[in-house]
Structures are given as structure tokens and as C-alpha cells.
C-alpha positions as a Python dict, from the first residue, in 0.01 Angstrom:
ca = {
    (1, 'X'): (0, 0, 0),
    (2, 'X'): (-250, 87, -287),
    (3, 'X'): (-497, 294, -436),
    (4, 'X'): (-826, 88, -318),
    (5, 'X'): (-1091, 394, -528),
    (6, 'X'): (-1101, 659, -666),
    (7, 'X'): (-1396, 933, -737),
    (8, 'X'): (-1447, 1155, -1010),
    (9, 'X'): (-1760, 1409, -1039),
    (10, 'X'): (-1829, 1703, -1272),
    (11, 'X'): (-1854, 2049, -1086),
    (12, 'X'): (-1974, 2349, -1228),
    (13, 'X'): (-1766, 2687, -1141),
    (14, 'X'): (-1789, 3050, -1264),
    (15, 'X'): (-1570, 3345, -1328),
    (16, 'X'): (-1736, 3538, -1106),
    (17, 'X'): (-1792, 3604, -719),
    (18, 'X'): (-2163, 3601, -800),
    (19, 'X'): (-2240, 3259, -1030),
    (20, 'X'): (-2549, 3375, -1144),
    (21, 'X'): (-2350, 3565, -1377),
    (22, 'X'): (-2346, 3364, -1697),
    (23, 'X'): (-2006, 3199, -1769),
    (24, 'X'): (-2000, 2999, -2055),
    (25, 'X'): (-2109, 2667, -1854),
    (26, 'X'): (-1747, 2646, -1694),
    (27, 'X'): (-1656, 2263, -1552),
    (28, 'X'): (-1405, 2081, -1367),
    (29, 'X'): (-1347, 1736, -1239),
    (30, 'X'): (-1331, 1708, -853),
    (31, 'X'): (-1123, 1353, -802),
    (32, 'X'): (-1083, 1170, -435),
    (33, 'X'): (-807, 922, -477),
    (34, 'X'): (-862, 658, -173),
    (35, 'X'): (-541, 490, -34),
    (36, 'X'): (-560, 171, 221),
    (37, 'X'): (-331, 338, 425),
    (38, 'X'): (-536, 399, 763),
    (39, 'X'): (-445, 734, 987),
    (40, 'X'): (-644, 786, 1302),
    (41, 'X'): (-912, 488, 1205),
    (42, 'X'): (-979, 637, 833),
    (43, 'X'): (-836, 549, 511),
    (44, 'X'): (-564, 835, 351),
    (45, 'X'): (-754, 1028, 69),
    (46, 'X'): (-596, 1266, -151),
    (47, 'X'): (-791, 1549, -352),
    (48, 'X'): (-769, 1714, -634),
    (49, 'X'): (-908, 1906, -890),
    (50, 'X'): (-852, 1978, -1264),
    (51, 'X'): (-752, 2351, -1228),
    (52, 'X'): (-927, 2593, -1385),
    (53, 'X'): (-1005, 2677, -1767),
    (54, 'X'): (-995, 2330, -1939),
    (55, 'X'): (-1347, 2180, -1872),
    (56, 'X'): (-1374, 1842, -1697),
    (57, 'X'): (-1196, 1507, -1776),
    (58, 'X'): (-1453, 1241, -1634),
    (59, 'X'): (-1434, 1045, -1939),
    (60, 'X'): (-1038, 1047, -1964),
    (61, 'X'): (-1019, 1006, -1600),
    (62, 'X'): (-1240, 733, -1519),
    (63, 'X'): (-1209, 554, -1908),
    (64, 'X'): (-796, 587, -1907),
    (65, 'X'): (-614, 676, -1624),
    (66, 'X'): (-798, 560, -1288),
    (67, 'X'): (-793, 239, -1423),
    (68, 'X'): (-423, 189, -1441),
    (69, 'X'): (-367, 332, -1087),
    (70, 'X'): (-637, 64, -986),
    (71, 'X'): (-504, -187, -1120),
    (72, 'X'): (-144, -181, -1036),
    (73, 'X'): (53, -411, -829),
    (74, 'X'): (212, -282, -463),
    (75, 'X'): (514, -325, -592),
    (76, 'X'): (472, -66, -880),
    (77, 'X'): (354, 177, -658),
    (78, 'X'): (494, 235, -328),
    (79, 'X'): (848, 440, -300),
    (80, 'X'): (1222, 270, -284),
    (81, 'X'): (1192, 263, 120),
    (82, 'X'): (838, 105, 87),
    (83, 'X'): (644, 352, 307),
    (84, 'X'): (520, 551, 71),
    (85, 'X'): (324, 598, -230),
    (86, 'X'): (502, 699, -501),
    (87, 'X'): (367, 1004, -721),
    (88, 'X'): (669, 953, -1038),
    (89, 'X'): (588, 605, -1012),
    (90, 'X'): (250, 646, -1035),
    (91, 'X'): (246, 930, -1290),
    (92, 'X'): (468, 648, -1526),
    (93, 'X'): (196, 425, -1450),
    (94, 'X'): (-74, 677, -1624),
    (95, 'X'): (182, 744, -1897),
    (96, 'X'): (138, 321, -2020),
    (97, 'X'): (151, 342, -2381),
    (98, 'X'): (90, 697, -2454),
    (99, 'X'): (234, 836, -2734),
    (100, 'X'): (412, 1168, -2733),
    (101, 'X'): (241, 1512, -2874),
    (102, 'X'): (-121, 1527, -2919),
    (103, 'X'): (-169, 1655, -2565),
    (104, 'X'): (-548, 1803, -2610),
    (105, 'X'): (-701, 1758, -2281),
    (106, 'X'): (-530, 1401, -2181),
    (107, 'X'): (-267, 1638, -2004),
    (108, 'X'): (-557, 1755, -1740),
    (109, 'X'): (-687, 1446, -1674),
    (110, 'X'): (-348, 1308, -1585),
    (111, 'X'): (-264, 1632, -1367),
    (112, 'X'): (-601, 1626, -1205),
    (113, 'X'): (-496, 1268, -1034),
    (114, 'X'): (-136, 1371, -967),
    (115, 'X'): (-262, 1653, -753),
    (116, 'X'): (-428, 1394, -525),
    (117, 'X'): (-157, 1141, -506),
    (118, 'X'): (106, 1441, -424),
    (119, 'X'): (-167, 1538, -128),
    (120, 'X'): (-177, 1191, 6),
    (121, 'X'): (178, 1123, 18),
    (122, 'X'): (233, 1440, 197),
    (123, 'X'): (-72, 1319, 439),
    (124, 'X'): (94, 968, 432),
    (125, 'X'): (419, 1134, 516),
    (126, 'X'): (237, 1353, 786),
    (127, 'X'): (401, 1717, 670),
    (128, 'X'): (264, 2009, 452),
    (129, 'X'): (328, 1931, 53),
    (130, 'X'): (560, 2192, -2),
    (131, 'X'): (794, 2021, 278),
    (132, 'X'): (731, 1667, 109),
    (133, 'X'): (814, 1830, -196),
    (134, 'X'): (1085, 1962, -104),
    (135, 'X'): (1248, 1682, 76),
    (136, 'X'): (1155, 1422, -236),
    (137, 'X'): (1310, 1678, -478),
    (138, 'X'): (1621, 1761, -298),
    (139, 'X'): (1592, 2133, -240),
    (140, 'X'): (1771, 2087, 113),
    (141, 'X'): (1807, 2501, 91),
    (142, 'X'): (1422, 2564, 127),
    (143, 'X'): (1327, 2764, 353),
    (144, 'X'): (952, 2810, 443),
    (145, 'X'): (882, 3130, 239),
    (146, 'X'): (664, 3446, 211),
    (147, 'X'): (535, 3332, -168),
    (148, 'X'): (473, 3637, -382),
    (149, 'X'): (61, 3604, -474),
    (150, 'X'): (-155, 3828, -720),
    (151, 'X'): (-522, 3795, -755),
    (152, 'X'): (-644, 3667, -1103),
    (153, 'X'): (-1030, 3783, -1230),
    (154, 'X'): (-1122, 4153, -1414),
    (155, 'X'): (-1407, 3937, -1633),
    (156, 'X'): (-1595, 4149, -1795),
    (157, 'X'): (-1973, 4204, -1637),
    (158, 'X'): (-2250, 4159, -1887),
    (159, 'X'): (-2358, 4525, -1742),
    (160, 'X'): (-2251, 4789, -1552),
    (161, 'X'): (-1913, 4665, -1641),
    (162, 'X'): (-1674, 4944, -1533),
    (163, 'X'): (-1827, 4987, -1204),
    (164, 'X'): (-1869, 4566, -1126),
    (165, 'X'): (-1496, 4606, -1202),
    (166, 'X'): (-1382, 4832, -978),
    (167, 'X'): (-1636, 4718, -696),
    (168, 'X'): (-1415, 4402, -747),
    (169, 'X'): (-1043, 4524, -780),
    (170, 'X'): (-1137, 4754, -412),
    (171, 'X'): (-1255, 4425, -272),
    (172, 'X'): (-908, 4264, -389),
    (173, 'X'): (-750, 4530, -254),
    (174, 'X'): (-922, 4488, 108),
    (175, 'X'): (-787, 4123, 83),
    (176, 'X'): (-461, 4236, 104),
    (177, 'X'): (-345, 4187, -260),
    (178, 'X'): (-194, 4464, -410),
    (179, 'X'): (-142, 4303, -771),
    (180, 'X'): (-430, 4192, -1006),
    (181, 'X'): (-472, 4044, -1298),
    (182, 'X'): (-775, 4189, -1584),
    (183, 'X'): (-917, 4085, -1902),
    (184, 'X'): (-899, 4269, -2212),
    (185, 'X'): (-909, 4169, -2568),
    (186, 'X'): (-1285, 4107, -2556),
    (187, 'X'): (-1437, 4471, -2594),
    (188, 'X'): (-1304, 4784, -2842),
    (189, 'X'): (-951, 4863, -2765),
    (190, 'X'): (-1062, 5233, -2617),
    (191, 'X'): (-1347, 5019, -2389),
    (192, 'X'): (-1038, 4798, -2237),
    (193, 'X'): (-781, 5117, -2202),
    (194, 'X'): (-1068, 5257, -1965),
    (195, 'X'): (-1104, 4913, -1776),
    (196, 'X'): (-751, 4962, -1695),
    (197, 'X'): (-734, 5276, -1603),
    (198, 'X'): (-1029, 5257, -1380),
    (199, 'X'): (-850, 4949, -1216),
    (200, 'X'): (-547, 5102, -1176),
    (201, 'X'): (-628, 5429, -1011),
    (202, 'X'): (-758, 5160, -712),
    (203, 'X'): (-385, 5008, -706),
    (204, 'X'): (-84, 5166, -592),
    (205, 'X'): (-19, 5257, -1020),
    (206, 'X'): (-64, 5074, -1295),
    (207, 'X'): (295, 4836, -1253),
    (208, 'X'): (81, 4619, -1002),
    (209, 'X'): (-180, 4559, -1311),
    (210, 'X'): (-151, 4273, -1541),
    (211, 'X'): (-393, 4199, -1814),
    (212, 'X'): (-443, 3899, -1974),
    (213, 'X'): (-607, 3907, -2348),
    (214, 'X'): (-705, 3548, -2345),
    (215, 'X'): (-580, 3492, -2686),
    (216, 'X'): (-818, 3690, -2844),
    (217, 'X'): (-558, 3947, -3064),
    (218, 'X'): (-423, 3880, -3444),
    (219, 'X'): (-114, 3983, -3562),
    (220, 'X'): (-214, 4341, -3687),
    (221, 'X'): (-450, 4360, -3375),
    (222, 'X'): (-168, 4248, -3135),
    (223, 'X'): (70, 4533, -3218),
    (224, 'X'): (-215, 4798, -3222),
    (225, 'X'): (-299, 4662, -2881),
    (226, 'X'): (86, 4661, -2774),
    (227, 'X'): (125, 5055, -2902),
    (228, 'X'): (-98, 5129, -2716),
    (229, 'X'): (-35, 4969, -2409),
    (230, 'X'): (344, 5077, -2383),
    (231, 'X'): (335, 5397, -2257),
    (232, 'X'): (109, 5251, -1943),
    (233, 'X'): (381, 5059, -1752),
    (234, 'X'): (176, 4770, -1675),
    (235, 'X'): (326, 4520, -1485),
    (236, 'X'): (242, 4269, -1770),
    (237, 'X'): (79, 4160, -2122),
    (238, 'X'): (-57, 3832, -2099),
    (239, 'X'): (-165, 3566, -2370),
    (240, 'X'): (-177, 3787, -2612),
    (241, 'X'): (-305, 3509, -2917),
    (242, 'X'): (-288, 3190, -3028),
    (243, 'X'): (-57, 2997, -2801),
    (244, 'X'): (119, 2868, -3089),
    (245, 'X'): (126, 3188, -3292),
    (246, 'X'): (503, 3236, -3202),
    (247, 'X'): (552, 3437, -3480),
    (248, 'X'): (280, 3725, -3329),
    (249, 'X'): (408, 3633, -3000),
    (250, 'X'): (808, 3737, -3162),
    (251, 'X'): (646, 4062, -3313),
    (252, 'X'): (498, 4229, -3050),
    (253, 'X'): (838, 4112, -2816),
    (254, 'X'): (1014, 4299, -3045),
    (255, 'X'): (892, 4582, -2968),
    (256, 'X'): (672, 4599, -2656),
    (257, 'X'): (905, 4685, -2379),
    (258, 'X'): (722, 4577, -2070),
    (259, 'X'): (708, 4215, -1945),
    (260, 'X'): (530, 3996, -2160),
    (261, 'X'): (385, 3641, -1980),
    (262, 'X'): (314, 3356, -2178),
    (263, 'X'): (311, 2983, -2169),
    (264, 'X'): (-7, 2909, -1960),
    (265, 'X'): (-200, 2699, -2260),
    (266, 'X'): (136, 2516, -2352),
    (267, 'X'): (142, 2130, -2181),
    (268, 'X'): (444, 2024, -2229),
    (269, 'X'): (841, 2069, -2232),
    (270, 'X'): (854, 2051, -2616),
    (271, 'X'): (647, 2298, -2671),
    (272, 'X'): (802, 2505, -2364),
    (273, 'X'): (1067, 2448, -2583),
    (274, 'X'): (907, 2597, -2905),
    (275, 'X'): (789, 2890, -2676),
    (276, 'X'): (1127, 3005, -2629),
    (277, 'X'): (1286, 2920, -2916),
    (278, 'X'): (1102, 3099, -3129),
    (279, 'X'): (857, 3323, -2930),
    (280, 'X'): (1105, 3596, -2883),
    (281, 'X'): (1032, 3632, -2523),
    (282, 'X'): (1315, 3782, -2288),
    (283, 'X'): (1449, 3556, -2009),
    (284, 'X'): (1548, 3840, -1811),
    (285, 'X'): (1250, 4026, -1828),
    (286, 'X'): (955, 3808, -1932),
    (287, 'X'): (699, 3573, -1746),
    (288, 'X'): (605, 3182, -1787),
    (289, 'X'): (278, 3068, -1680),
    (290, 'X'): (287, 2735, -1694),
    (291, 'X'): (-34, 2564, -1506),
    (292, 'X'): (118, 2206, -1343),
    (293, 'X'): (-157, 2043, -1377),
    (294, 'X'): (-218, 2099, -1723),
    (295, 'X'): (143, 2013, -1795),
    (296, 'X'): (43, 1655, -1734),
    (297, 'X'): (113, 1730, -1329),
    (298, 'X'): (406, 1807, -1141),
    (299, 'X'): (661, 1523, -1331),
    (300, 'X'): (556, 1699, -1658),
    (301, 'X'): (603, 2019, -1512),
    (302, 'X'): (944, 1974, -1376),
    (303, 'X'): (1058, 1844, -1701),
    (304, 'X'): (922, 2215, -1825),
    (305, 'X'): (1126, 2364, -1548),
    (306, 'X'): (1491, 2164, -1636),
    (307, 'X'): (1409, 2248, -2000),
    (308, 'X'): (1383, 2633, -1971),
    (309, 'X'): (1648, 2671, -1624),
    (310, 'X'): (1922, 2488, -1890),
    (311, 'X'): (1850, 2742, -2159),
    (312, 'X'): (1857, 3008, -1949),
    (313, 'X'): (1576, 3109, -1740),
    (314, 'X'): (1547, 3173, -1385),
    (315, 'X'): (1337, 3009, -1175),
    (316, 'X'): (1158, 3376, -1077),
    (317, 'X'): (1058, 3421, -1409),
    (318, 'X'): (800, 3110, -1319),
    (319, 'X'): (456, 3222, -1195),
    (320, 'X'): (226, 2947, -1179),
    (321, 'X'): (-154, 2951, -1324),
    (322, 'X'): (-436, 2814, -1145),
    (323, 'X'): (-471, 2989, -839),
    (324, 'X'): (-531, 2777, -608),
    (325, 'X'): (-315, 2572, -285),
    (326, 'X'): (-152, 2307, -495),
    (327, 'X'): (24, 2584, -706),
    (328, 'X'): (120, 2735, -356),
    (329, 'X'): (289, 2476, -215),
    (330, 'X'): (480, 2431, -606),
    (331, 'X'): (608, 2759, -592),
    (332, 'X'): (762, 2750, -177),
    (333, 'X'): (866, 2438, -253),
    (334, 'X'): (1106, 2509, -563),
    (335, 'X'): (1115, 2904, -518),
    (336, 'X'): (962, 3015, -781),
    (337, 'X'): (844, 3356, -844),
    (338, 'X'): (503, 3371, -761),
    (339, 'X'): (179, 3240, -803),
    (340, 'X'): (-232, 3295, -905),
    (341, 'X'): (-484, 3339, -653),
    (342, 'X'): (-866, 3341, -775),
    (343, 'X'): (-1018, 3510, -436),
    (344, 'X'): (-1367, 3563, -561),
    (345, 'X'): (-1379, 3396, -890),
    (346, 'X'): (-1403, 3003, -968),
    (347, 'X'): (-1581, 2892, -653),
    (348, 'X'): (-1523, 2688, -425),
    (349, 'X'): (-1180, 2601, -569),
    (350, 'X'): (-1071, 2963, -615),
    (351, 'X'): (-923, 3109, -299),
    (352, 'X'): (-694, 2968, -21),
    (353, 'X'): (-819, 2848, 335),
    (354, 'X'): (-1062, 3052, 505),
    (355, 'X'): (-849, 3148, 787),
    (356, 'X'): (-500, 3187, 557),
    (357, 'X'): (-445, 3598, 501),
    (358, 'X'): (-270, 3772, 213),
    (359, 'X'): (-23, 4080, 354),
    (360, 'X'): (107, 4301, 129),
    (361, 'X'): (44, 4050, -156),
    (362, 'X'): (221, 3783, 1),
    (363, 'X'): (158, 3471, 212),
    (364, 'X'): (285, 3150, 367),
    (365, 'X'): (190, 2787, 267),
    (366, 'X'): (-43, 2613, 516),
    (367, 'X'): (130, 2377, 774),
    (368, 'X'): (-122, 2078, 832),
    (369, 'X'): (-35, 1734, 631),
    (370, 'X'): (-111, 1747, 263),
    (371, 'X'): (-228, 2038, 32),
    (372, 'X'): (-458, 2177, 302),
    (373, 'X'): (-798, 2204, 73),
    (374, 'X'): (-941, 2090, 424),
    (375, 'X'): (-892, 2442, 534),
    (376, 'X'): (-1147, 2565, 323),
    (377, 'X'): (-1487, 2483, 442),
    (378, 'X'): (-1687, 2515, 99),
    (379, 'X'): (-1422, 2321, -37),
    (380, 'X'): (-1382, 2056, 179),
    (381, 'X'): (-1739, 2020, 150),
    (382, 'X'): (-1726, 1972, -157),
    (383, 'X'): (-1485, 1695, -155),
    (384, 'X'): (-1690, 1482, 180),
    (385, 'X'): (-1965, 1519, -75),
    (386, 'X'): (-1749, 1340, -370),
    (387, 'X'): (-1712, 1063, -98),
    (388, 'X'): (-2097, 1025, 28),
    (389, 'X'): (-2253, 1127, -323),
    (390, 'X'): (-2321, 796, -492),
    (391, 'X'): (-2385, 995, -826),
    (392, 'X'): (-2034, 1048, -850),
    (393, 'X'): (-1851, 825, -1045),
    (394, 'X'): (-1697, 526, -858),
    (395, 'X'): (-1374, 338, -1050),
}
């Protein structure tokens, strides 16, 4: 049982529901990781993808870590009963003399191929990922969940901004989400206070609204921007500046009430760690946004988890970035609080499968072996074209 090939291409994707819109030349990698494991006459494939917001990892991927998957012995791969591939052995594997910190991008690349092992040992195994999950992890009390899901966009539109917005958070709303996620921090502080008010008159009130400031606030800028913000009851204040500006992060905790979320450009459990050591963030009351594929996949990730649960956080306070099935199936499988959906934005890797429905912003992992991606027809497209596109880079 081995990893026979594995396929890497570069796919453009944009912020918005209409990709003419410019967006900044967005990538990510699109991997097919080919097993020699045959079910129903074809060989076992798993996909993934490199999330979203990091830019592709061809070179990583196909210079680094496809090699050492290719090259491994049987033995070094399969699981302790032998019918299985083994994802933490694998991920090890990857890991061959890398040296700790210095995480830059290396931490996608390594996530983007753990997403496709995890869906081909679930296919392997024949169940849903969230079930192989939870049965390789031990959470016998599982249950197969309603997962809390809010819909992640609010880009701002190079014109006609305010009403593109609201166009958008009404379509949301039709979806059947009934939290959302904007961005501020890009325009005047007075502009962005109008963006959210505008979107929050089309949601039940303004504690189904998160909004996410990319980073983009300093220190004085921050607390202006958290004054002002208080009195609005949002349901959070996301990323508010540099990821590692704890300091900022500690000032504005201090004295912004609502829910702060945080944690979503951090890859690793040391600097979880740092995050809430120093970061001044609330474990009663504040959010982690960890994405598990940039945390190095889901063995990095669940090192994140046991850090934070041991000092004191609950596994609610865990909403996972990325928006997409993979984080899903995470979440159901270890009940965590919730996760991001990108229903218009990021296509065709935003968005679940095209006959799964969001009720009352909630919704249930897909049953059918593996992560499901399948489900989605642009998507799965996408990844049958990986396979038959010989531009695509073969390891």
C-alpha cells in the first residue's frame, strides 16, 4: 500500500462571486495524491487544496514534500493493522529533518498534502472523514452533528461598494446563513462603520456580524477602531494587526468588551502558545481561528488544540478558517464550535456540495467516503482535470 503519484497545479481564485473583479492575483495549489489501492476498478485518490489566503506551494510541494511520500517504503506508511494508510505516519514522513520555527509557507505545503491523505484513508476506509476521524482519534462520544457555519466575504468592491455589499450579505442571507463575516480596516474608519451598518440592518442585528480587519490596524489605530466599535455589539473583532503584535492584541482586550477572534495567521502550537500567553485574549469569551491546514495539517493542528484545551480553553471557542469541507468534517469530528463557509467567494473551492443546504446557519457533514469535494461539480472538475491535464505537475 503506497502513494504511486501525486499532482500539483497552480489555480487562480478570487474574493469575489464575480472573478473579474480584480483580486490581487490570488493562488492555490490543487494536489491529487494517487494511492495503489484499487476500489471499483480505479486507483484511491485523495484531494486537496491549500486553503485559502497563502498563495500556492508548487515549489515546496513538488521540490520537498511529495518526494518523501514517494519515496517511502510500505512499511513506513500503512497503519498498525496494515489496511490502511497512515496520515501521522505520513505527516512524520514530510516532517524528515525539518527544523522547528521558521514556518513561512512550508506549513501550507505540508497541510495541502495532509488534506488528501486524510480524504483517501477515509475513501480507503469507505466512511465520511469526520467518522474516520473520529474513530482514529478516539472521540467514541461523537455524534453526527448540526455544525454551527457562518459565511466569510464583505470584500470591499472597487465601486459601488455599499450597494455590491449588501446585494451580497441578502444573497447570504437567502442561503440560509444568518451570520457573516466583513472586511474593514481598508477604507476611513466612518466608510467601514457604514459598511456595517448597512450589513447589519440585512441580519437579524448586528451580534450575527463579525468583521475581520485583516491586520491592517496599529496600536493607536486599533483602539480608535475598538472605541468605536463597542457600543455596536458585534458578534466579533477579528485580526485586528500584526499576528504577532500581542502587545496591540493585549491593549485593545483590555478594554474592548465583545469577543475578540484571533489566531488564524499563527501555524503552530508555540506560537498558539505565545497567542495566549501574552495576547490577553479571554478563554471564556474569545475566538481562535486556527486554519488546519496552515497549521502544518491536522497533526499540527491537534497539537494546537491539546496546547490551548490544557491551559484552559474550550473546545467551542475553536472556529476553524478556510471555509471549505475539510474544515467541516474537523469541526463534527472533534466538536468544535463552528466553522467558515466562503459561499460566493474563492471559487470553485469556496462553498460546500451543490446539493448540501445551510438551515438556520447550520448544517450536517456529507455522508459519502472521504471529504466529499466530489459533491461539488465545479470542483470536482477541477480535480479530474488535475488528473487528465498533463501541464500539471507530475512527481
Amino acid at each position: 500500500m503506497r502513494i504511486v503519484e501525486v499532482r500539483q497545479r497552480t489555480i487562480p481564485i478570487s474574493r469575489y462571486a464575480d472573478p473579474a473583479v480584480p483580486s490581487d492575483s490570488l493562488t492555490t495549489s490543487a494536489v491529487a495524491v494517487i494511492t495503489d489501492v484499487i476500489r471499483g476498478g480505479h486507483p484511491v485518490i485523495g484531494y486537496g487544496f491549500a486553503s485559502i489566503g497563502r498563495f500556492a506551494q508548487g515549489g515546496l510541494i513538488r521540490e520537498r514534500f511529495a518526494p518523501r511520500l514517494l519515496a517511502a517504503r510500505e512499511a513506513d506508511l500503512v497503519d498498525q493493522a496494515g489496511t490502511n494508510l497512515d496520515p501521522f505516519r505520513a505527516w512524520r514522513l514530510m516532517m524528515a529533518s525539518e527544523k522547528p520555527g521558521g514556518h513561512g509557507e512550508r506549513c501550507v505545503a505540508v497541510g495541502t498534502l495532509d488534506m488528501a491523505l486524510w480524504d483517501a484513508t477515509a475513501k480507503i476506509a469507505g466512511v465520511p472523514l469526520y467518522r474516520h476521524l473520529a474513530d482514529r482519534l478516539g472521540e467514541k462520544e461523537m455524534t453526527w452533528p448540526q455544525v454551527a457555519v457562518y459565511a466569510g466575504g464583505g470584500y470591499y468592491y472597487p465601486t459601488d461598494d455599499m450597494g455590491r455589499l449588501s446585494d451580497e450579505i441578502r444573497s447570504i442571507r437567502d442561503l440560509g446563513y444568518h451570520r457573516v463575516k466583513i472586511k474593514i480596516g481598508g477604507a476611513p474608519l466612518l466608510q467601514d462603520l457604514k459598511r456595517i451598518d448597512a450589513a447589519a440592518r440585512i441580519l437579524p442585528d448586528a451580534g450575527h456580524l463579525a468583521v475581520d480587519a485583516i491586520y491592517s490596524y496599529t496600536s493607536t489605530s486599533s483602539i480608535e477602531a475598538a472605541d468605536a466599535l463597542a457600543p455596536m455589539g458585534l458578534w466579533w473583532f477579528e485580526d485586528i494587526c500584526d499576528p504577532l503584535d500581542f502587545e496591540t492584541v493585549g491593549a485593545v482586550a483590555g478594554r474592548y468588551a465583545g469577543p475578540i477572534a484571533a489566531g488564524e495567521a499563527l501555524f503552530s502550537a508555540a506560537e498558539a502558545k505565545l497567542l495566549d500567553r501574552y495576547a490577553g485574549l479571554r478563554r471564556a469569551r474569545d475566538i481562535l481561528l486556527f486554519d488546519p491546514v496552515h497549521c502544518y495539517g491536522l497533526p499540527g493542528y491537534l497539537e494546537i488544540i491539546e496546547v490551548l484545551e490544557a491551559r484552559g480553553w474550550p473546545r467551542t471557542a475553536f472556529w476553524l478558517h478556510g471555509g471549505h469541507l475539510f474544515c467541516l468534517h474537523v469541526v463534527a469530528a472533534l466538536g468544535l464550535g463552528g466553522a467558515e463557509v466562503n459561499p460566493l467567494c474563492f471559487q470553485p473551492f469556496g462553498g460546500y456540495g451543490d446539493n448540501m443546504r445551510v438551515v438556520v446557519g447550520a448544517t450536517e457533514p456529507p455522508t459519502v467516503p472521504g471529504i466529499g469535494f466530489e459533491l461539488k461539480r465545479s470542483l470536482r472538475d477541477t480535480f479530474e482535470a488535475l488528473l487528465g491535464d498533463e501541464a500539471s505537475s507530475r512527481l
